[in-house]
C-alpha positions as CSV (number, residue, x, y, z in Angstrom):
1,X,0.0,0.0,0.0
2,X,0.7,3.7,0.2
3,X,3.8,4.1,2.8
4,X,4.4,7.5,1.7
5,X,3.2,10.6,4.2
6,X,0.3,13.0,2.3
7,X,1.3,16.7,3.0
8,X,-1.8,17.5,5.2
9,X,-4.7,18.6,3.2
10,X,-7.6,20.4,4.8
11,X,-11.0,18.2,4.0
12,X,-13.1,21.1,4.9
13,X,-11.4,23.1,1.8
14,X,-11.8,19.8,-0.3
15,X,-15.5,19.5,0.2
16,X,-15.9,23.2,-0.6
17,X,-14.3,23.1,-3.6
18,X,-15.9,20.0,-5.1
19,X,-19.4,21.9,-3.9
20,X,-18.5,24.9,-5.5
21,X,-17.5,23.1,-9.0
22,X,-20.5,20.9,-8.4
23,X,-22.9,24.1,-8.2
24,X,-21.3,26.0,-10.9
25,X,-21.8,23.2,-13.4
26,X,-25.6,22.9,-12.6
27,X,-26.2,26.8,-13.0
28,X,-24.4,26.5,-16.2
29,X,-26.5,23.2,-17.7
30,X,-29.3,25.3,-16.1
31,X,-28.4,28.2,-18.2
32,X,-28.1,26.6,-21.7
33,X,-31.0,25.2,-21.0
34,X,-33.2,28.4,-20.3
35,X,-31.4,30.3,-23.2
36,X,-31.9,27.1,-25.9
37,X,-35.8,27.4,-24.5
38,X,-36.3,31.4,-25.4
39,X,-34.0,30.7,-28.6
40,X,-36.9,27.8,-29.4
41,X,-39.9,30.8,-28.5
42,X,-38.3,33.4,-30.3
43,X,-38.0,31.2,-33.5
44,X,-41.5,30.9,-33.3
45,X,-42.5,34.5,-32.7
46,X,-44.4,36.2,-35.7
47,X,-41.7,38.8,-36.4
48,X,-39.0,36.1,-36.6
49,X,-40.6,33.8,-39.0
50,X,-41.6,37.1,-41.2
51,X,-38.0,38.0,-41.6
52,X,-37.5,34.4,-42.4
53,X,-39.9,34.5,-44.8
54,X,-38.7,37.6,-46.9
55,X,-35.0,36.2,-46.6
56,X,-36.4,32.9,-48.2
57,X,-38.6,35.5,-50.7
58,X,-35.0,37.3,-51.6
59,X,-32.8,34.1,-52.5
60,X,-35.4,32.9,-54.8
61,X,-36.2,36.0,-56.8
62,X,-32.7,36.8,-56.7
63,X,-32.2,33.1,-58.2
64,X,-34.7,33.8,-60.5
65,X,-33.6,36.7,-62.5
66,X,-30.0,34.9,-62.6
67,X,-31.8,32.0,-64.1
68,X,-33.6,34.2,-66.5
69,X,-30.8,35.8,-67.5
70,X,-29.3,33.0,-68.3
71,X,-32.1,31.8,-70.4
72,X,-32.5,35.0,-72.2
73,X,-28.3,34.5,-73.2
74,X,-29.3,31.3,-74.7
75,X,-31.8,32.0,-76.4
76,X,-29.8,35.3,-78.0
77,X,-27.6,32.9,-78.8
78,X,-29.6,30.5,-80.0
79,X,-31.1,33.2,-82.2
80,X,-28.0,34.8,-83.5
81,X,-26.6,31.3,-84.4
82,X,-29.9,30.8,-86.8
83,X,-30.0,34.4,-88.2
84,X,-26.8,33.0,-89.5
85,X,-27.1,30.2,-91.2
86,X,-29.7,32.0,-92.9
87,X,-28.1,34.4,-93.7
88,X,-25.2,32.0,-95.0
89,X,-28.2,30.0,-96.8
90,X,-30.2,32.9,-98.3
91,X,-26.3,34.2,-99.3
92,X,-26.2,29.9,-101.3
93,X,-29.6,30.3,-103.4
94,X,-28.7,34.1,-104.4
95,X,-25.2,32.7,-105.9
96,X,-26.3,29.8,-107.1
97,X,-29.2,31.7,-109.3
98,X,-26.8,34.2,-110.8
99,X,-24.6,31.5,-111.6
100,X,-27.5,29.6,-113.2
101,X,-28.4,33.0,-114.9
102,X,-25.4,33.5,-116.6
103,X,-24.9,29.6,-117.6
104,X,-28.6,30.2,-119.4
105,X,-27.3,33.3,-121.2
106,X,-24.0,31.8,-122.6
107,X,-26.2,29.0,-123.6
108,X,-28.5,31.4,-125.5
109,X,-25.7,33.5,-126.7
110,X,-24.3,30.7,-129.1
């Protein structure tokens, strides 16, 4: 067993401090608990849940007009590209009449 000699230590002081530490850790579990409860009734409060609301309200318009921006690129694009190849195609029957033009006058020349 233990041979060696404990420098004397004062129970009284002991038991104090262990009642001490003991009592500050329940007023702190006691806090937390009060302070989650009012976090819990002020989530639920009419003023909270509007501001809730109108930040939910926010992100989504503010989604929206990026999404239709997008959309509108696109379809710019979209249109642009088709403008032209018509263009390009209108630009194929023009040539290819003049060219069949002058092939019929040669051919009626003779």
């Amino acid at each position: 067993m233990d041979t060696e000699k404990k420098p004397d230590e004062n129970i009284g002081d002991m038991v104090g401090d262990l009642v001490v530490s003991g009592a500050t850790m329940l007023a702190n579990t006691a806090a937390k608990a009060v302070v989650g409860r009012i976090k819990k009734a002020a989530a639920k409060s009419a003023p909270v849940k509007a501001a809730a609301k109108a930040a939910k309200k926010a992100k989504r318009s503010v989604a929206g007009v990026k999404a239709a921006n997008t959309r509108k690129a696109k379809k710019t694009a979209k249109k642009s590209a088709a403008k032209k190849t018509a263009g390009k195609k209108k630009a194929a029957k023009k040539s290819a009449r003049k060219t069949a033009k002058k092939k019929s006058a040669k051919k009626s020349r003779r």
